[in-house]
VOPAGU-2260 file (C-alpha; in pm, 1 decimal, decimal comma):
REM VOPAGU-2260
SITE   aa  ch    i         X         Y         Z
SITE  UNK   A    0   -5470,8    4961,4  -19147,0
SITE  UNK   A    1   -5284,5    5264,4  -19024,2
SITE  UNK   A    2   -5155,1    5508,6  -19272,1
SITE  UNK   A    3   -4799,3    5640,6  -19234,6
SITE  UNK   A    4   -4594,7    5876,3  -19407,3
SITE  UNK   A    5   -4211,3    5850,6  -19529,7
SITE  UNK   A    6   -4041,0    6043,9  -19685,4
SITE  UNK   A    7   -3785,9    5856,5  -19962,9
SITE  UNK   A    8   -3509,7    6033,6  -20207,5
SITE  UNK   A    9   -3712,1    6088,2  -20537,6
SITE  UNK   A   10   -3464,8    5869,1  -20750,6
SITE  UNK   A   11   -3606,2    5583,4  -20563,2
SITE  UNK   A   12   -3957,9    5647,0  -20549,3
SITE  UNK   A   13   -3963,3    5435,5  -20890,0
SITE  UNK   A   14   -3819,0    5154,9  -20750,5
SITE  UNK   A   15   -4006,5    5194,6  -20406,4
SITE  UNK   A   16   -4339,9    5222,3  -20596,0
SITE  UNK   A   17   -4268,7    4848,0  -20796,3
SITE  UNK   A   18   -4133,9    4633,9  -20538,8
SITE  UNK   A   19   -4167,9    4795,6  -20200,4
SITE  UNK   A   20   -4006,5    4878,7  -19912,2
SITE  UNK   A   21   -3761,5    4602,5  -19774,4
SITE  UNK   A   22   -3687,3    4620,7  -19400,1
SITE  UNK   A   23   -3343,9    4502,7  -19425,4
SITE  UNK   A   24   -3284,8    4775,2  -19696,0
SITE  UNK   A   25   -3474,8    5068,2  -19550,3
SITE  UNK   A   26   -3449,2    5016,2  -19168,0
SITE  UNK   A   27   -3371,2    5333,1  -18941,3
SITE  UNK   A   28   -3223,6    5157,7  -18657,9
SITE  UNK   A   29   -3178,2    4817,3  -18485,2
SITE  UNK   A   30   -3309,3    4789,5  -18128,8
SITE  UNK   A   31   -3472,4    4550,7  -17820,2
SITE  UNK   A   32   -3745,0    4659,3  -17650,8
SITE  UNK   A   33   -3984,2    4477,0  -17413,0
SITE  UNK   A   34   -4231,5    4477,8  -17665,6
SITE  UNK   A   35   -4035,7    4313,5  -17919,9
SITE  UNK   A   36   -3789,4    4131,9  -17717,9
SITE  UNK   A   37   -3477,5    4014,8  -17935,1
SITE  UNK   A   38   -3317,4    4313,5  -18133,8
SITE  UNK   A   39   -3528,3    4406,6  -18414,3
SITE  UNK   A   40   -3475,0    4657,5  -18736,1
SITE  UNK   A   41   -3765,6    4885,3  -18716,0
SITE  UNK   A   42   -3849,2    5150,9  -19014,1
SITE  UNK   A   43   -3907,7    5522,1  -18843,7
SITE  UNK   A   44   -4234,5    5687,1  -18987,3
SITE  UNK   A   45   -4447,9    5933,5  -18927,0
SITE  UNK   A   46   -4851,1    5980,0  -18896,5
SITE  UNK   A   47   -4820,2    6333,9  -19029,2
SITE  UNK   A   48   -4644,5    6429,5  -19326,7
SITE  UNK   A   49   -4543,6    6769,0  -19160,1
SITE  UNK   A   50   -4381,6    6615,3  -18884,6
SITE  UNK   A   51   -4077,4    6533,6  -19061,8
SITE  UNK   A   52   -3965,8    6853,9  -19099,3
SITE  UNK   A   53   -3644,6    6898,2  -19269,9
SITE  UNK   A   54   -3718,2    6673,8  -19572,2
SITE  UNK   A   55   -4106,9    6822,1  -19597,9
SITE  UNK   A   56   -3936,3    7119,1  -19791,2
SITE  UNK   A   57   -3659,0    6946,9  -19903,8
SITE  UNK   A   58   -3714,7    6925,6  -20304,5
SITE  UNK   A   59   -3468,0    6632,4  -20285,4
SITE  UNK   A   60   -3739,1    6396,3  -20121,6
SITE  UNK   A   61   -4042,7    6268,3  -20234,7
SITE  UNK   A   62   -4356,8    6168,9  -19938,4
SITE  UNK   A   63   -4527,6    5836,2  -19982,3
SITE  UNK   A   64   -4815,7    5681,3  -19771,1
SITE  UNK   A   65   -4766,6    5354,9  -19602,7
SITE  UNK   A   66   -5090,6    5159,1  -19506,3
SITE  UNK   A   67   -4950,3    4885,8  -19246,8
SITE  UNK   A   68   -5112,3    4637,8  -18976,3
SITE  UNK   A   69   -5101,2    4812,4  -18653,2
SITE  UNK   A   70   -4982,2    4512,2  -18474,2
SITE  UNK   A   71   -4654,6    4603,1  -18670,5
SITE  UNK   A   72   -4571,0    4929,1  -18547,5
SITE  UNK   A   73   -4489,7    5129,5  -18210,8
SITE  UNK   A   74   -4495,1    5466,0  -18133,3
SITE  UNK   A   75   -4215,5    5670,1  -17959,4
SITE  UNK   A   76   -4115,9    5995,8  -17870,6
SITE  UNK   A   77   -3880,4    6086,4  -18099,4
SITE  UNK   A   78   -3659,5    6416,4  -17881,5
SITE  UNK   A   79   -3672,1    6158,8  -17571,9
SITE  UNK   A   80   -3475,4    5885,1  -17833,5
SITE  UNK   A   81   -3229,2    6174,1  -17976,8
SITE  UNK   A   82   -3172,9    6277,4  -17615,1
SITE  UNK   A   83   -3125,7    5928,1  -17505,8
SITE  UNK   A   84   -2859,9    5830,5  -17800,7
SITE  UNK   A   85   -2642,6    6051,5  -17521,4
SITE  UNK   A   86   -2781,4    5961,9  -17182,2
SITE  UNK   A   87   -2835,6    5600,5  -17086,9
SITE  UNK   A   88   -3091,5    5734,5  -16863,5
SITE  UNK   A   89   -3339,3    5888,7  -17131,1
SITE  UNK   A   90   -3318,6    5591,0  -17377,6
SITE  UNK   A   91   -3436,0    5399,0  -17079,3
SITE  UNK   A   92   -3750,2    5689,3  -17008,5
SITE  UNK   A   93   -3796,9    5705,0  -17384,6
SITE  UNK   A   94   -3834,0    5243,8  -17400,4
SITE  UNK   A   95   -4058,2    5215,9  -17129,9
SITE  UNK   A   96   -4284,5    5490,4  -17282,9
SITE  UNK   A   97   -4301,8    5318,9  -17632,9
SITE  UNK   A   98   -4654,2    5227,0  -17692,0
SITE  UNK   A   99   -4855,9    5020,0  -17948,7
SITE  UNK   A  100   -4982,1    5235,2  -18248,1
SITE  UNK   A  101   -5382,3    5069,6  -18163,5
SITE  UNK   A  102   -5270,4    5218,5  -17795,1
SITE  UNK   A  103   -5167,3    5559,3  -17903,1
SITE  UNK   A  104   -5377,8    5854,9  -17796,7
SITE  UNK   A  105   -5289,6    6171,8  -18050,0
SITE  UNK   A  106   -5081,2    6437,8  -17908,5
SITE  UNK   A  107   -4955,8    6275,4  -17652,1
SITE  UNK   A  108   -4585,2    6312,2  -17791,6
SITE  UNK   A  109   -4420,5    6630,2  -17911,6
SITE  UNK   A  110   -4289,1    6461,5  -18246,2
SITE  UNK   A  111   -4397,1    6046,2  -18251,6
SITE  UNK   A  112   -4221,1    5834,2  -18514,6
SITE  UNK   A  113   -4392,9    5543,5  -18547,5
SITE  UNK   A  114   -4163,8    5215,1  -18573,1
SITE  UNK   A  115   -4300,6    4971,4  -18838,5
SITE  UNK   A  116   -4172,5    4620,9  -18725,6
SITE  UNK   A  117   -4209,4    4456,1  -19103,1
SITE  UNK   A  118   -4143,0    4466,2  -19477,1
SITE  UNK   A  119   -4436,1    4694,8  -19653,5
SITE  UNK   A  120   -4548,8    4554,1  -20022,4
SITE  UNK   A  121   -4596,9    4802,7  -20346,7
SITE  UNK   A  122   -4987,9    4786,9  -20304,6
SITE  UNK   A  123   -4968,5    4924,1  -19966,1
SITE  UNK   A  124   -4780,7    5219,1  -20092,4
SITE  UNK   A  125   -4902,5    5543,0  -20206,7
SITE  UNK   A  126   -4724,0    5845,9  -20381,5
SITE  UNK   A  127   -4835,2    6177,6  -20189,1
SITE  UNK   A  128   -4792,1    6559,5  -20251,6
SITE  UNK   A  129   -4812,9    6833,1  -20005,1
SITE  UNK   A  130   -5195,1    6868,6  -20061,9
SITE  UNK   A  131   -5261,2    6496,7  -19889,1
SITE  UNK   A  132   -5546,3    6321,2  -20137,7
SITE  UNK   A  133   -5625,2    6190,4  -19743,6
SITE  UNK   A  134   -5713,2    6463,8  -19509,8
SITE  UNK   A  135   -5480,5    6519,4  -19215,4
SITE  UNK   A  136   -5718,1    6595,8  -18944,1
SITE  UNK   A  137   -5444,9    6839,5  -18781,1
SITE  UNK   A  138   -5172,1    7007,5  -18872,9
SITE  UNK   A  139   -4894,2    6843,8  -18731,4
SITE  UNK   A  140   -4829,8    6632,1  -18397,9
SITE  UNK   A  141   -4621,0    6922,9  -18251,1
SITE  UNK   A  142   -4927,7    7189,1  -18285,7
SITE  UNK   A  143   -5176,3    6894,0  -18143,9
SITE  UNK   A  144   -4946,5    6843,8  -17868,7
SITE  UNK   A  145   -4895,2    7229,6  -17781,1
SITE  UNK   A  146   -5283,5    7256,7  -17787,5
SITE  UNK   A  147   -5316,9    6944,6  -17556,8
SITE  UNK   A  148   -5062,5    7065,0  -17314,5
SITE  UNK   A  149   -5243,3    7436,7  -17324,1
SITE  UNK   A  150   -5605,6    7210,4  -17248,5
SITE  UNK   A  151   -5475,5    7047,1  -16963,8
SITE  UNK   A  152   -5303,0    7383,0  -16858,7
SITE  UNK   A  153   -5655,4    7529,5  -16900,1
SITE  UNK   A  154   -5803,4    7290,8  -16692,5
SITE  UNK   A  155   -5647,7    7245,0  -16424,2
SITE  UNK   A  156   -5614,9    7673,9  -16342,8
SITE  UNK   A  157   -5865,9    7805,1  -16531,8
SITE  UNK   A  158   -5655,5    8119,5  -16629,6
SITE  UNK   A  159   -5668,3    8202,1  -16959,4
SITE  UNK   A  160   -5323,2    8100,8  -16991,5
SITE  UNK   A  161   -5185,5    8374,3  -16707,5
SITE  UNK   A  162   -4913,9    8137,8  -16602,0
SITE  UNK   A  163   -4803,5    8086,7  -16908,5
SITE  UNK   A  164   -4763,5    8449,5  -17025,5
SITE  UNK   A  165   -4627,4    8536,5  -16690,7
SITE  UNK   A  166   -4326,3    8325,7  -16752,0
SITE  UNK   A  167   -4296,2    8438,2  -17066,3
SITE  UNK   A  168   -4262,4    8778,4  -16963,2
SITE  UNK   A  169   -4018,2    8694,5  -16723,6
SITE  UNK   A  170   -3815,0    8536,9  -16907,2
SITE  UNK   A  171   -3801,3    8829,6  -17141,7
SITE  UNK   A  172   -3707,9    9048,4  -16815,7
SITE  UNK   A  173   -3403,4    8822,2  -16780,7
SITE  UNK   A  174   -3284,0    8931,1  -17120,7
SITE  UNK   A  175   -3352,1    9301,6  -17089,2
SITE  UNK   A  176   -3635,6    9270,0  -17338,9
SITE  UNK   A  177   -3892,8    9447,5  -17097,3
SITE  UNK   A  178   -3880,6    9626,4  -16804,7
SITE  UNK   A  179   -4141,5    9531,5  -16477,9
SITE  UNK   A  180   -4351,4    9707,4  -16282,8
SITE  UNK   A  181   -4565,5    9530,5  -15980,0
SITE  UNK   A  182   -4905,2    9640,7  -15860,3
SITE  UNK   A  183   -4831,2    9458,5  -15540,2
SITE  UNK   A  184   -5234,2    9566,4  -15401,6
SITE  UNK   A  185   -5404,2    9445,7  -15697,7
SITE  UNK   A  186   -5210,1    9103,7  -15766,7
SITE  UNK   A  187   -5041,8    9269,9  -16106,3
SITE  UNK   A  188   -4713,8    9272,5  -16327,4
SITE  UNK   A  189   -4702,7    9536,6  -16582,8
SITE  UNK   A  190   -4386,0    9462,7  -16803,2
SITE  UNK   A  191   -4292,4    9770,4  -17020,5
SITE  UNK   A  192   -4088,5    9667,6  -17354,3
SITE  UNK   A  193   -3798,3    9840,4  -17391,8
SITE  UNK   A  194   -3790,9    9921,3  -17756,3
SITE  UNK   A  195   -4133,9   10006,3  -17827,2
SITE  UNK   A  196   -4452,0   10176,8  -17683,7
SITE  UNK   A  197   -4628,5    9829,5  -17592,2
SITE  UNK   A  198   -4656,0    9693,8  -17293,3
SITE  UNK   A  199   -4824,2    9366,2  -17104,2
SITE  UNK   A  200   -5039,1    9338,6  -16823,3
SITE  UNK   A  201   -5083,0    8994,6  -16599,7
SITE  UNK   A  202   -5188,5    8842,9  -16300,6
SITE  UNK   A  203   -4872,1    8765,7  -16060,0
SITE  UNK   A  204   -4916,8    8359,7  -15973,1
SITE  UNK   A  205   -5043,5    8368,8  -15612,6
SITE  UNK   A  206   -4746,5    8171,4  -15381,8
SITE  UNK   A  207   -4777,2    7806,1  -15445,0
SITE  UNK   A  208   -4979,4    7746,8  -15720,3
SITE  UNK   A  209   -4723,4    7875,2  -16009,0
SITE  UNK   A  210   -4565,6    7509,0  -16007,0
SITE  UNK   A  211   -4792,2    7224,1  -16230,7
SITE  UNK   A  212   -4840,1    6950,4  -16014,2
């Protein structure tokens, strides 16, 4: 069983608690997909309690655990399906990357919801606080993501993460955060902020290899 979090309005945890969660009642959205075929309501979850994170400090809303059958849920990328709710285009990238829950590999999506294709009974329902009786093994799907992204930055150049700050620099340049200096000979940028005493030494990107491939 996978476990899945949800966050409810507290006046109905009560209710939620004695006789479940009805699909036809609680349903996010209706859609067809090629893994489902016909249009189907699906209920949007999460598989960390941080990743919803509007109602995770919202006293308002109470978090409860959902154990369900994998074979009933999906998971998508949730800023591909807000994106795509405006561009035909994205709602198609964001279907054909839906994938099985038992398929899912962890941080592969900035923020997965996980779409529960079924009705969930009061025994597989759990009430949950901010300090999880269940261990999250990390702290939210964006952070796992960032650090996957970093790894496979990492890996592929080796840099400590040069790139990375370089652009970030840069980009602080085009707002007149920091001022730059190049040490053209010896390959460096020194970029000089503007409003304080610090300043920022990195390697410039040789010519083609600044661009992931």
């Amino acid at each position: 069983m996978a476990g899945l979090y949800l966050y409810v309005p507290k006046e109905k945890v009560e209710d939620i608690i004695s006789c479940g969660l009805k699909l036809s009642e609680w349903y996010d959205r209706e859609m067809t997909l090629p893994q489902i075929g016909t249009n189907r309501k699906v209920l949007k979850t999460f598989l960390n309690p941080r990743d919803d994170s509007d109602k995770f400090s919202n006293p308002d809303y109470q978090c409860v655990r959902l154990e369900v059958n994998p074979e009933y849920c999906l998971v998508g990328d949730s800023v591909l399906y807000e994106l795509g709710l405006t561009n035909p285009s994205l709602m198609e990238r964001y279907e054909s990357t839906v994938t099985p829950l038992a398929d899912y590999r962890f941080g592969t999506f900035f923020i997965p919801e996980v779409l529960v294709l079924t009705s969930v009974l009061p025994d597989s329902i759990e009430v949950s606080g901010k300090a999880m009786d269940i261990p999250i093994l990390y702290e939210s799907s964006m952070a796992l993501y960032l650090s996957n992204t970093l790894d496979r930055h990492e890996e592929k150049w080796k840099d400590s993460g040069n790139h990375l700050l370089y652009s970030y620099y840069v980009y602080l340049e085009s707002k007149g955060r920091v001022v730059r200096y190049d040490d053209i000979s010896h390959g460096n940028a020194v970029f000089f902020y503007k409003d304080s005493p610090r300043y920022a030494v990195v390697k410039i990107p040789e010519e083609g290899k600044f661009i992931d491939e």
